[in-house]
N, CA, C and O atoms as a CHARMM CRD file, in Angstrom:
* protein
*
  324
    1    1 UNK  N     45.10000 121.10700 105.82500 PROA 1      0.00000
    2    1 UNK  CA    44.03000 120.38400 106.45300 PROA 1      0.00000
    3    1 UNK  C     42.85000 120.24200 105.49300 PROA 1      0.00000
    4    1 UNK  O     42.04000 119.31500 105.51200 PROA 1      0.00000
    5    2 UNK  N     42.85700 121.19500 104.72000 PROA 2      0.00000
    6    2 UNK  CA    41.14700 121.03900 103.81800 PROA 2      0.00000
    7    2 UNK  C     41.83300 120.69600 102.51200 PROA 2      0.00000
    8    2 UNK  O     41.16100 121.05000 101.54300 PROA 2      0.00000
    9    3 UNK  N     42.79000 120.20600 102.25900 PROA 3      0.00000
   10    3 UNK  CA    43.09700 119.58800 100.73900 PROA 3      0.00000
   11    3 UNK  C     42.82700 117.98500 101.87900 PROA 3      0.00000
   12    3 UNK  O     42.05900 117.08900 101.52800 PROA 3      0.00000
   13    4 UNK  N     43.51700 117.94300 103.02200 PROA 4      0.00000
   14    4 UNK  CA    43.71500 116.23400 103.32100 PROA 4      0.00000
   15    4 UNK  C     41.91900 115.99700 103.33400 PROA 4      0.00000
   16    4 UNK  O     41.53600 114.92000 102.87600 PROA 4      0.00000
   17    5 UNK  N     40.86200 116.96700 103.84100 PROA 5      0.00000
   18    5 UNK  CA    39.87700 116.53400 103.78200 PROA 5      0.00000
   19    5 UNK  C     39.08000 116.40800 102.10000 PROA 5      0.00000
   20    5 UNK  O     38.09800 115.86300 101.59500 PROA 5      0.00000
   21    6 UNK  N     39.91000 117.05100 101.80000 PROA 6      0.00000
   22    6 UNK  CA    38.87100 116.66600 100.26900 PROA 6      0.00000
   23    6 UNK  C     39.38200 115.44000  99.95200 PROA 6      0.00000
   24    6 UNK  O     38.71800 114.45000  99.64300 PROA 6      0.00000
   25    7 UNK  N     40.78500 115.53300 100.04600 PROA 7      0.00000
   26    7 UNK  CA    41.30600 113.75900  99.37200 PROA 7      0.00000
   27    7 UNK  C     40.84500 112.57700 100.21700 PROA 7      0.00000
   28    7 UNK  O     41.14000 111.46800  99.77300 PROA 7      0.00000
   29    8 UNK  N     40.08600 112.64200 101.50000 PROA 8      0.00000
   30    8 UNK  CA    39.54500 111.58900 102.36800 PROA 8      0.00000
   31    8 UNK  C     38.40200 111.61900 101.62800 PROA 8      0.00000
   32    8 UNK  O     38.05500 110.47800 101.32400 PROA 8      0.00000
   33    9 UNK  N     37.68400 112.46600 101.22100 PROA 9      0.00000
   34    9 UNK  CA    36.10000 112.66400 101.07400 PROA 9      0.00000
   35    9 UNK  C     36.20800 111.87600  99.65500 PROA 9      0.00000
   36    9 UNK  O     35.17200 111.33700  99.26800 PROA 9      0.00000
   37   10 UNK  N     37.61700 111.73700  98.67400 PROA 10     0.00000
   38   10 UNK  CA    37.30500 111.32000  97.30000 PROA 10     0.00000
   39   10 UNK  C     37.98900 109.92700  97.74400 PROA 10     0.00000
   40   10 UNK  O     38.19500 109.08800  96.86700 PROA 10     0.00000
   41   11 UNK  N     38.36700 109.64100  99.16000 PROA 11     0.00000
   42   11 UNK  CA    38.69600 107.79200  99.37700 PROA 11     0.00000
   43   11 UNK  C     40.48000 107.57500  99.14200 PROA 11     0.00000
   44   11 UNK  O     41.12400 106.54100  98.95800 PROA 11     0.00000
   45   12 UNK  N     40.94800 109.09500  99.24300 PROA 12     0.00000
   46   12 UNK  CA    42.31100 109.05500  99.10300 PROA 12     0.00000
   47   12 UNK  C     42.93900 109.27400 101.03200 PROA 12     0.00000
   48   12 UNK  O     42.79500 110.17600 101.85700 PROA 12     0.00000
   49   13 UNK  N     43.58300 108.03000 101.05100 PROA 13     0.00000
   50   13 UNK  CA    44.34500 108.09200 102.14000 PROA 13     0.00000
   51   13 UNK  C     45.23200 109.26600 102.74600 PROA 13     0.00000
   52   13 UNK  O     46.34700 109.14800 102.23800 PROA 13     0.00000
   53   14 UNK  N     45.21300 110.08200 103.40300 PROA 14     0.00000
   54   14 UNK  CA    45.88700 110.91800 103.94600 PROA 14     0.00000
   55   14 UNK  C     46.58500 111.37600 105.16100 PROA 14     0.00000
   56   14 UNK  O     45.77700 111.34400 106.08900 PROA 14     0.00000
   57   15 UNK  N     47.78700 111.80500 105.56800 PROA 15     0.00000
   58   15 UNK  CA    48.17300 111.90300 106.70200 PROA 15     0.00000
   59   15 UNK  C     48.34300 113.45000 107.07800 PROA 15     0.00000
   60   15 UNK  O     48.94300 114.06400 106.19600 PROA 15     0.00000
   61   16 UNK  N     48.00100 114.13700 108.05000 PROA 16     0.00000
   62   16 UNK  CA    48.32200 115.47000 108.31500 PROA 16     0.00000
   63   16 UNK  C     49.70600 115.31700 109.10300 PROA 16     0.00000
   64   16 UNK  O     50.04700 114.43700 109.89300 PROA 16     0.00000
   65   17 UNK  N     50.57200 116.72600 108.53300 PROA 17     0.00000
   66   17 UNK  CA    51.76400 116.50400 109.84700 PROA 17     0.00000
   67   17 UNK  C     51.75000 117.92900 110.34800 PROA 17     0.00000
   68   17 UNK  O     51.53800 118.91600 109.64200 PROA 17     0.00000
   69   18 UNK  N     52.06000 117.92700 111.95700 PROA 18     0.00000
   70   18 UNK  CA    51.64900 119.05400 112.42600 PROA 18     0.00000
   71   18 UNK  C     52.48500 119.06400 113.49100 PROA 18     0.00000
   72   18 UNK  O     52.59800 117.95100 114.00600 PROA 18     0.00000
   73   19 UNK  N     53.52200 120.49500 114.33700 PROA 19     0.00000
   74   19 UNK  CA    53.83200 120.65200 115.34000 PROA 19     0.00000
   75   19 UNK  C     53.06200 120.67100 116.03200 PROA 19     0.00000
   76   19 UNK  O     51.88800 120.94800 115.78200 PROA 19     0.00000
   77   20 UNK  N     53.65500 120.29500 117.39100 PROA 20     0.00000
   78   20 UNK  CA    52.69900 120.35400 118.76300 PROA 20     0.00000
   79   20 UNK  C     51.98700 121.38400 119.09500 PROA 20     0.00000
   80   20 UNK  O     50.83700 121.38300 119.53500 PROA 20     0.00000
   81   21 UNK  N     52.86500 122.51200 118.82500 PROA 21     0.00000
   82   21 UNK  CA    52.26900 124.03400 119.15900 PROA 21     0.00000
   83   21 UNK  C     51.17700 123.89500 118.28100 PROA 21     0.00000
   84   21 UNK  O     50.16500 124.29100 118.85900 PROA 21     0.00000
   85   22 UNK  N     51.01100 123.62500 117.48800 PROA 22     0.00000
   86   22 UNK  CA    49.34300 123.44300 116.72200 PROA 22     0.00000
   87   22 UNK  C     48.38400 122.05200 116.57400 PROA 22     0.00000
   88   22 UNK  O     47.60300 121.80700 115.65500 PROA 22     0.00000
   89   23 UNK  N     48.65200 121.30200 117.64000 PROA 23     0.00000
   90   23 UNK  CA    48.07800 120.48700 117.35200 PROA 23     0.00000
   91   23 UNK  C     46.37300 120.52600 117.89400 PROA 23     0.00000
   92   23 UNK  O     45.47300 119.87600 117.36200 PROA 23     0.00000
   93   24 UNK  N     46.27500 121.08800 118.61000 PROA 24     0.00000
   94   24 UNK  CA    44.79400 121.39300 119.22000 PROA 24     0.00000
   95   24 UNK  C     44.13300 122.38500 117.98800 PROA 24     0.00000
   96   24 UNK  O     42.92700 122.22500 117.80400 PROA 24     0.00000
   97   25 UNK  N     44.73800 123.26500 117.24200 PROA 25     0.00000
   98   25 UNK  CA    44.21100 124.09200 115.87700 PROA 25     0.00000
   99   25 UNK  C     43.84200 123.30300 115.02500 PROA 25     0.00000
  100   25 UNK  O     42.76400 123.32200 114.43100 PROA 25     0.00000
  101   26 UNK  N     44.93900 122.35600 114.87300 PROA 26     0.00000
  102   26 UNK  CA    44.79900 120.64100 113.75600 PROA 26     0.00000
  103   26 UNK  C     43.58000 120.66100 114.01100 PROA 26     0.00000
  104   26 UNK  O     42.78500 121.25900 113.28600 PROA 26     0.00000
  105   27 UNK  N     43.04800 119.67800 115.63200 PROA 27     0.00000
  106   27 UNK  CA    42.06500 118.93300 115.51600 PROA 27     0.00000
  107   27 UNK  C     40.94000 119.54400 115.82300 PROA 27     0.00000
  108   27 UNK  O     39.90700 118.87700 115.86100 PROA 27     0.00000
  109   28 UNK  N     40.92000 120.81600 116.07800 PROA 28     0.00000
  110   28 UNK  CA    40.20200 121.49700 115.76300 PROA 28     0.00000
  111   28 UNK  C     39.62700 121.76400 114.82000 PROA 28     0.00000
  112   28 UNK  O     38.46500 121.35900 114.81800 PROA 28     0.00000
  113   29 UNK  N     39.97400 122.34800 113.88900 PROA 29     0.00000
  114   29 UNK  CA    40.11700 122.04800 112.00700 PROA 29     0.00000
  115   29 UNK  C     39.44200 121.06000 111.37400 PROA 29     0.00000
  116   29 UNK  O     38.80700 121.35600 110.36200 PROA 29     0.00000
  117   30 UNK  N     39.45400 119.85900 111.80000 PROA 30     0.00000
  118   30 UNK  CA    39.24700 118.28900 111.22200 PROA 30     0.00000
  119   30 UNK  C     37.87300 118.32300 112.13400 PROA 30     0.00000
  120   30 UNK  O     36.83200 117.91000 111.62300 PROA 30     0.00000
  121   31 UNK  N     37.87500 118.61600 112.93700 PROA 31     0.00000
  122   31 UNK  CA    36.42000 118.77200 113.70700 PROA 31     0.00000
  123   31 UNK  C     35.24600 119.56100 113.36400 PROA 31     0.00000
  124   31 UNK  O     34.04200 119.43500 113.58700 PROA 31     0.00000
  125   32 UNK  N     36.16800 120.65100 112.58000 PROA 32     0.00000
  126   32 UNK  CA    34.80800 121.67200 111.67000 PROA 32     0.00000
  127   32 UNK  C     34.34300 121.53900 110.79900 PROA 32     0.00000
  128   32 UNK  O     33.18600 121.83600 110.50100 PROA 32     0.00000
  129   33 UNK  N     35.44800 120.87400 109.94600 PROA 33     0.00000
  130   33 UNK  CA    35.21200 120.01900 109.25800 PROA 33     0.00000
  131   33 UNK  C     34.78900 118.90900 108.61200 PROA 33     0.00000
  132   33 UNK  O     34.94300 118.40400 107.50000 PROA 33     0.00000
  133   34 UNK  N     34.00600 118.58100 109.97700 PROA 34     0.00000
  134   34 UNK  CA    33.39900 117.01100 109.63600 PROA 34     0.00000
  135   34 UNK  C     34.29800 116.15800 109.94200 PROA 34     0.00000
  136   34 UNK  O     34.09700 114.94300 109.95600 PROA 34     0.00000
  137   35 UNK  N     35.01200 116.52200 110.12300 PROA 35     0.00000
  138   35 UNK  CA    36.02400 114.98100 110.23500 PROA 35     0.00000
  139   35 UNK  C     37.07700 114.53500 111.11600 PROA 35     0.00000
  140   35 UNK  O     38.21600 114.26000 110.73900 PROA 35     0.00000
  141   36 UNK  N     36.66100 114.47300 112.28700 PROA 36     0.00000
  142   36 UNK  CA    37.35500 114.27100 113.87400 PROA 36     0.00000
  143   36 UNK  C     38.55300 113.43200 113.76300 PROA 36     0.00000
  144   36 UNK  O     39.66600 113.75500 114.17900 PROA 36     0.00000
  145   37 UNK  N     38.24700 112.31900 113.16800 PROA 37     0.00000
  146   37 UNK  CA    39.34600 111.40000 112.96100 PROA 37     0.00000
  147   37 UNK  C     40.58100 111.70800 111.93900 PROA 37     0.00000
  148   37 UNK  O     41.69100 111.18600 112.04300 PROA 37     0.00000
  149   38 UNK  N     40.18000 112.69200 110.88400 PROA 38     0.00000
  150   38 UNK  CA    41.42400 112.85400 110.62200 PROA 38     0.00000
  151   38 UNK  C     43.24600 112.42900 110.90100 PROA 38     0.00000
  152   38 UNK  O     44.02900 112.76900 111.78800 PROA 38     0.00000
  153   39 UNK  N     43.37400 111.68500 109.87000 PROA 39     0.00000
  154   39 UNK  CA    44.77200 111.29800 110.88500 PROA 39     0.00000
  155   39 UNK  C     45.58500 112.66700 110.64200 PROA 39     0.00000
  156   39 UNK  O     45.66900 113.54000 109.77800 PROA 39     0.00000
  157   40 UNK  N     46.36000 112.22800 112.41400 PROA 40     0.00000
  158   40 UNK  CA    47.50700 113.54500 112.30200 PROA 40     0.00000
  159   40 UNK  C     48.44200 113.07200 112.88600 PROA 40     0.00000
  160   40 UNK  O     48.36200 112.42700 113.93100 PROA 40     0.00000
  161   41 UNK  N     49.82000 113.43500 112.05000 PROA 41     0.00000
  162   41 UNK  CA    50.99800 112.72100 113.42700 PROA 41     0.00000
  163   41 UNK  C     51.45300 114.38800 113.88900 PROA 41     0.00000
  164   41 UNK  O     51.46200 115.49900 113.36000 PROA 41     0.00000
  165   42 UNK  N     51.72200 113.91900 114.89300 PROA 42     0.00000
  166   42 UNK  CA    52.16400 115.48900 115.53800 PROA 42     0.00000
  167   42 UNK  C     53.50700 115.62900 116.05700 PROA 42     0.00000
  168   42 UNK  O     53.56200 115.01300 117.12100 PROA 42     0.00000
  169   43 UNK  N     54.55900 116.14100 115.78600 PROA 43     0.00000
  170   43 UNK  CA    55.59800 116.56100 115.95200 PROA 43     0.00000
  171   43 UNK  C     56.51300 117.64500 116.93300 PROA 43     0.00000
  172   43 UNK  O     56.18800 118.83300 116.92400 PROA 43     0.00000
  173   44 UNK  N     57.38400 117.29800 117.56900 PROA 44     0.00000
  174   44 UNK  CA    57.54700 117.71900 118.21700 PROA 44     0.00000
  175   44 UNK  C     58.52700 119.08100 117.73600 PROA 44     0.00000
  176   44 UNK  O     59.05900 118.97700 116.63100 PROA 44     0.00000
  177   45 UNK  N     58.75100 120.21600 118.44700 PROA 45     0.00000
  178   45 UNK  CA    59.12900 121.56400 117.57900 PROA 45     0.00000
  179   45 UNK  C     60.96100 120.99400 117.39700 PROA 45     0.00000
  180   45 UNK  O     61.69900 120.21600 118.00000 PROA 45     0.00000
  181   46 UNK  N     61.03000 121.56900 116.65300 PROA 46     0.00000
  182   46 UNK  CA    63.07000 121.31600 116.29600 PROA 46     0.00000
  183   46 UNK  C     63.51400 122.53800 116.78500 PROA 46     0.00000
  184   46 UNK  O     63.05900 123.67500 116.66200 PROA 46     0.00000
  185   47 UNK  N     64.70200 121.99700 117.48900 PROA 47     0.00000
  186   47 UNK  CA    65.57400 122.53600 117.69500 PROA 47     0.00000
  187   47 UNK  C     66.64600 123.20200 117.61600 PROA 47     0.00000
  188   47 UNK  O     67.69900 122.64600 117.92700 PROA 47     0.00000
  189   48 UNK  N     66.64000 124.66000 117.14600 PROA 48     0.00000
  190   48 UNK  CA    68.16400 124.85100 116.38100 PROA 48     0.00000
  191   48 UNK  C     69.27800 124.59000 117.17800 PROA 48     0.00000
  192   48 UNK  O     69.21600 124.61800 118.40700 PROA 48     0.00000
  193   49 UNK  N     70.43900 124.30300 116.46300 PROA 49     0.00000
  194   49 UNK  CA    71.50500 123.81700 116.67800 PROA 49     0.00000
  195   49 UNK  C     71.42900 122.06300 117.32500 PROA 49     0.00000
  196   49 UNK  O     72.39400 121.61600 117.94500 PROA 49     0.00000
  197   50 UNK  N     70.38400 121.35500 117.11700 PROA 50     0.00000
  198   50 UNK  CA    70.14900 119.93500 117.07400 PROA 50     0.00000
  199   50 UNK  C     71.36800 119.59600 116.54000 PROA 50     0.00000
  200   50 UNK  O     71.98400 120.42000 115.86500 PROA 50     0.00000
  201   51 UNK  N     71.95800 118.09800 116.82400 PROA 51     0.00000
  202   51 UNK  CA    72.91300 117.16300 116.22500 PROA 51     0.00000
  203   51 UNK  C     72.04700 116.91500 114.55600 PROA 51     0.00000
  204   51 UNK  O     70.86400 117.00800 114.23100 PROA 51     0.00000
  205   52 UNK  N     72.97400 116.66000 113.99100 PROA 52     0.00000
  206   52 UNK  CA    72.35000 115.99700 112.50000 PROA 52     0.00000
  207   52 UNK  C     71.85900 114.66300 112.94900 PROA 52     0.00000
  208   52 UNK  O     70.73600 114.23800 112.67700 PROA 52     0.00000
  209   53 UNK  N     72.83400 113.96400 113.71300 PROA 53     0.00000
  210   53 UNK  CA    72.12100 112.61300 114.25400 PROA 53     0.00000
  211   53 UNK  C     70.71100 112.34600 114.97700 PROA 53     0.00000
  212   53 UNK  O     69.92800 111.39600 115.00600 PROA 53     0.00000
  213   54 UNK  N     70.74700 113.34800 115.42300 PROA 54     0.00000
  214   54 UNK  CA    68.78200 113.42700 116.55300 PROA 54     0.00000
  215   54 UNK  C     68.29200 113.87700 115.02500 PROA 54     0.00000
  216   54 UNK  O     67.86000 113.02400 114.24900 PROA 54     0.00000
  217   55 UNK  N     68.37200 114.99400 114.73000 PROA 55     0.00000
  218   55 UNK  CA    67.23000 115.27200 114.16800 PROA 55     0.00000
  219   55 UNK  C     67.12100 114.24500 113.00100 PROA 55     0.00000
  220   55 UNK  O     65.97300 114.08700 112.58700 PROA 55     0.00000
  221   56 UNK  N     68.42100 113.27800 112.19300 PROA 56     0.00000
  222   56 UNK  CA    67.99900 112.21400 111.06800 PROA 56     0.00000
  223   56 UNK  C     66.98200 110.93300 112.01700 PROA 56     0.00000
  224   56 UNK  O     66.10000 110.13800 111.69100 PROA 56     0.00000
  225   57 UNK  N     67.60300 111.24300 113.16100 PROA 57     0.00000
  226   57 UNK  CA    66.24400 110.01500 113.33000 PROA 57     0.00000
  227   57 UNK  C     64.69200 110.68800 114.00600 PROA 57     0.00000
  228   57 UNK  O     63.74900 109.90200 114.09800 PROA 57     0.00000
  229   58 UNK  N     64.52500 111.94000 114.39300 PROA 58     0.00000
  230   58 UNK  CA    63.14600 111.87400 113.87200 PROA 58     0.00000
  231   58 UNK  C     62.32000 112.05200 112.58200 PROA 58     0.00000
  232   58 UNK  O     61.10900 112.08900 112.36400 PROA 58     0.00000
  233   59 UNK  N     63.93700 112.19500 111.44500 PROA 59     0.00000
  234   59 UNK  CA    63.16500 112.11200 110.67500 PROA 59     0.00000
  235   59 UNK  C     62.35500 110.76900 110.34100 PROA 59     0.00000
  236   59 UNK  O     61.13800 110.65800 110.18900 PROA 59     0.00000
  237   60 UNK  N     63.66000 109.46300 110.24100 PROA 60     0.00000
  238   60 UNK  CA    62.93600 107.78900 110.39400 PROA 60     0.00000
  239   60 UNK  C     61.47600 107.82000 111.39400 PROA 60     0.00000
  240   60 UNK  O     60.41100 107.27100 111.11200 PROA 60     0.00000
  241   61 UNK  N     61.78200 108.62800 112.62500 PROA 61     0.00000
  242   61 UNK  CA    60.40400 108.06300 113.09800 PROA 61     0.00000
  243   61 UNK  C     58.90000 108.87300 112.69100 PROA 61     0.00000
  244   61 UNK  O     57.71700 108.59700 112.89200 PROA 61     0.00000
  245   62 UNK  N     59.68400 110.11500 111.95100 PROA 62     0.00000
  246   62 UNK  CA    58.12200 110.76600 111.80000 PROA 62     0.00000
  247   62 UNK  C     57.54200 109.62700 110.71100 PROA 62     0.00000
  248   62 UNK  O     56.47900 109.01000 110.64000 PROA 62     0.00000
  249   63 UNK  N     58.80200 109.65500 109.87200 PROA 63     0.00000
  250   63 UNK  CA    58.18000 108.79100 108.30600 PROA 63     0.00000
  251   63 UNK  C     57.47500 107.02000 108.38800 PROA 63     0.00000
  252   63 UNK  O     56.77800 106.53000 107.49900 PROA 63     0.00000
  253   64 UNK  N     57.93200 106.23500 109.82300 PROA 64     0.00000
  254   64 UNK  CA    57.39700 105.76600 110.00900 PROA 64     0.00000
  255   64 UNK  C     55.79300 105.57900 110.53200 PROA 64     0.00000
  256   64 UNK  O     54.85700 104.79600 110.36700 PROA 64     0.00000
  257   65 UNK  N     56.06200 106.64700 111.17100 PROA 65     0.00000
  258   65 UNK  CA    54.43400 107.63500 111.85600 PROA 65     0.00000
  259   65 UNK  C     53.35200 107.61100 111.02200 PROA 65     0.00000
  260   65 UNK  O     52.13600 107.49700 111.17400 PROA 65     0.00000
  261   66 UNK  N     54.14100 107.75400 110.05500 PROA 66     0.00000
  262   66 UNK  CA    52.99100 108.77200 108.75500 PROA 66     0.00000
  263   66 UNK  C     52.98000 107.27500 107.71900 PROA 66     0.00000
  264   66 UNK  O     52.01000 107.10700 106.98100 PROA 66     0.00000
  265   67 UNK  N     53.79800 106.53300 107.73400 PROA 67     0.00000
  266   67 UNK  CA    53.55900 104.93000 107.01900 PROA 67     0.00000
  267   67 UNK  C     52.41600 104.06800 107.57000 PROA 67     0.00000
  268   67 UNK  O     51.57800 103.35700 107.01700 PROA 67     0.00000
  269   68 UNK  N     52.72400 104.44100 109.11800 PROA 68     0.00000
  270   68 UNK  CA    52.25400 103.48000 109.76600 PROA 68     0.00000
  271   68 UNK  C     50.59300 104.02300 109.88400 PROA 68     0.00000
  272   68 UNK  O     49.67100 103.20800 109.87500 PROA 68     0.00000
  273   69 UNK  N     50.35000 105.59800 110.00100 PROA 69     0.00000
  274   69 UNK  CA    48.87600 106.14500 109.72700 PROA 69     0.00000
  275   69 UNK  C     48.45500 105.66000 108.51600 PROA 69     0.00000
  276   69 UNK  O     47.53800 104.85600 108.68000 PROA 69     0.00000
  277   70 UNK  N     48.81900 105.85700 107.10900 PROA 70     0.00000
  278   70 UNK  CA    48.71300 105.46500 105.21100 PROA 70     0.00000
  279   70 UNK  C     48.04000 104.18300 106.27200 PROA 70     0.00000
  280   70 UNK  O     47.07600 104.16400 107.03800 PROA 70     0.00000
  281   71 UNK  N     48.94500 103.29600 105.92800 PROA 71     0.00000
  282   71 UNK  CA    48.41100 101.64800 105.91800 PROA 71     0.00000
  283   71 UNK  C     47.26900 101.56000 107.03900 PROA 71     0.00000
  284   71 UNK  O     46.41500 100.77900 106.61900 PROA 71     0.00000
  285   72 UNK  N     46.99200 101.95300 108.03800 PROA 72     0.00000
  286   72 UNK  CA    46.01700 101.70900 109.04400 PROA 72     0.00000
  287   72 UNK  C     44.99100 102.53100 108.57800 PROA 72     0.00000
  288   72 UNK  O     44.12100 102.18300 109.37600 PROA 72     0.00000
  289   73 UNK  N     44.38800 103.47100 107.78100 PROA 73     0.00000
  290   73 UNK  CA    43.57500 104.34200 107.15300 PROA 73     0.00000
  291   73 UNK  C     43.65600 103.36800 105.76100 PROA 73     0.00000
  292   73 UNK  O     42.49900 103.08200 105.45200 PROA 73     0.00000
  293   74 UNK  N     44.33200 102.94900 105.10800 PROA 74     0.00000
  294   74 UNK  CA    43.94900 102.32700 104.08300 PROA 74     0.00000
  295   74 UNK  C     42.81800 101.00900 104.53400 PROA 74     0.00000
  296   74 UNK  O     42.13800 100.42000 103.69300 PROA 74     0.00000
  297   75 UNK  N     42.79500 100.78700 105.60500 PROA 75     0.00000
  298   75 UNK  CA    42.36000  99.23100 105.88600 PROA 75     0.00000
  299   75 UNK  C     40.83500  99.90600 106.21100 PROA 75     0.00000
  300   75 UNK  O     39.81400  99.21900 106.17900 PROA 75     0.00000
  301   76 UNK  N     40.83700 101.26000 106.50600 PROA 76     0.00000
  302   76 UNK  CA    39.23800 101.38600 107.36800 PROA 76     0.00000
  303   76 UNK  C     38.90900 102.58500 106.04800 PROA 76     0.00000
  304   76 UNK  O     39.86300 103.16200 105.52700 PROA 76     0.00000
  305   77 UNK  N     37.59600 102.84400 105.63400 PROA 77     0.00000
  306   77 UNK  CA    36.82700 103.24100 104.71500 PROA 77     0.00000
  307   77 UNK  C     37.11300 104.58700 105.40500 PROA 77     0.00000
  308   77 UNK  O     37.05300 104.87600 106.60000 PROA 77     0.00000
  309   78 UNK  N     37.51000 105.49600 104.10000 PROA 78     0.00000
  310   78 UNK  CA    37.51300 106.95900 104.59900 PROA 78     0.00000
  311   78 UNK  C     35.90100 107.83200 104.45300 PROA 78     0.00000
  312   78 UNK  O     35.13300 107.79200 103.49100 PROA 78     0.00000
  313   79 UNK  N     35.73000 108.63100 105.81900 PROA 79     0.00000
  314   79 UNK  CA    34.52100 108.82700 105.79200 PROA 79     0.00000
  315   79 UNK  C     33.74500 109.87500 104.51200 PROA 79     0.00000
  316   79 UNK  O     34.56000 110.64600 104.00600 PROA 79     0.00000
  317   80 UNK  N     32.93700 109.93800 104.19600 PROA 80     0.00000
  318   80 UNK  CA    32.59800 110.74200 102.96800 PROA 80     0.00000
  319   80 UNK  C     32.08300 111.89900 103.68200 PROA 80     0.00000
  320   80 UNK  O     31.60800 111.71400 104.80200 PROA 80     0.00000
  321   81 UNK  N     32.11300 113.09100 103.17400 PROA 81     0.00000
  322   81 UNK  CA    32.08100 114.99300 103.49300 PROA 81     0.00000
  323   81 UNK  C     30.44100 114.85600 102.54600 PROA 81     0.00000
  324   81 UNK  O     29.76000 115.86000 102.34100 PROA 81     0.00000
């Protein structure tokens, strides 16, 4: 969380990835930090003994998640610390 905020603060695009079980710590974090908006995609916990098939496609959708945060943070000015 405090490397993604230094690289926002120097105008470098960043995505946090975070299980659910921590996602209120996340934005918590980004909030003490100065920086509420922080992007975060948040993930849901894995499952052992998951199919290879479920878990290859959250991998496609986290990575879309985290594409789709990059490009929408690239378009809006990252805030300065």
């Amino acid at each position: 969380m405090r490397d993604a905020a230094r690289l926002e603060a120097l105008g470098v695009p960043t995505v946090t990835v975070s299980e659910d079980a921590f996602e209120a710590a996340s934005r918590t974090n980004a909030q003490m930090m100065g920086m509420p908006d922080l992007p975060l995609v948040v993930i849901p916990r894995l499952k052992v003994g998951e199919p290879r098939s479920v878990a290859e496609h959250r991998v496609v959708e986290v990575w879309e998640r985290i594409a789709e945060a990059l490009v929408k943070r690239q378009r809006q000015p990252a805030p300065r610390l």
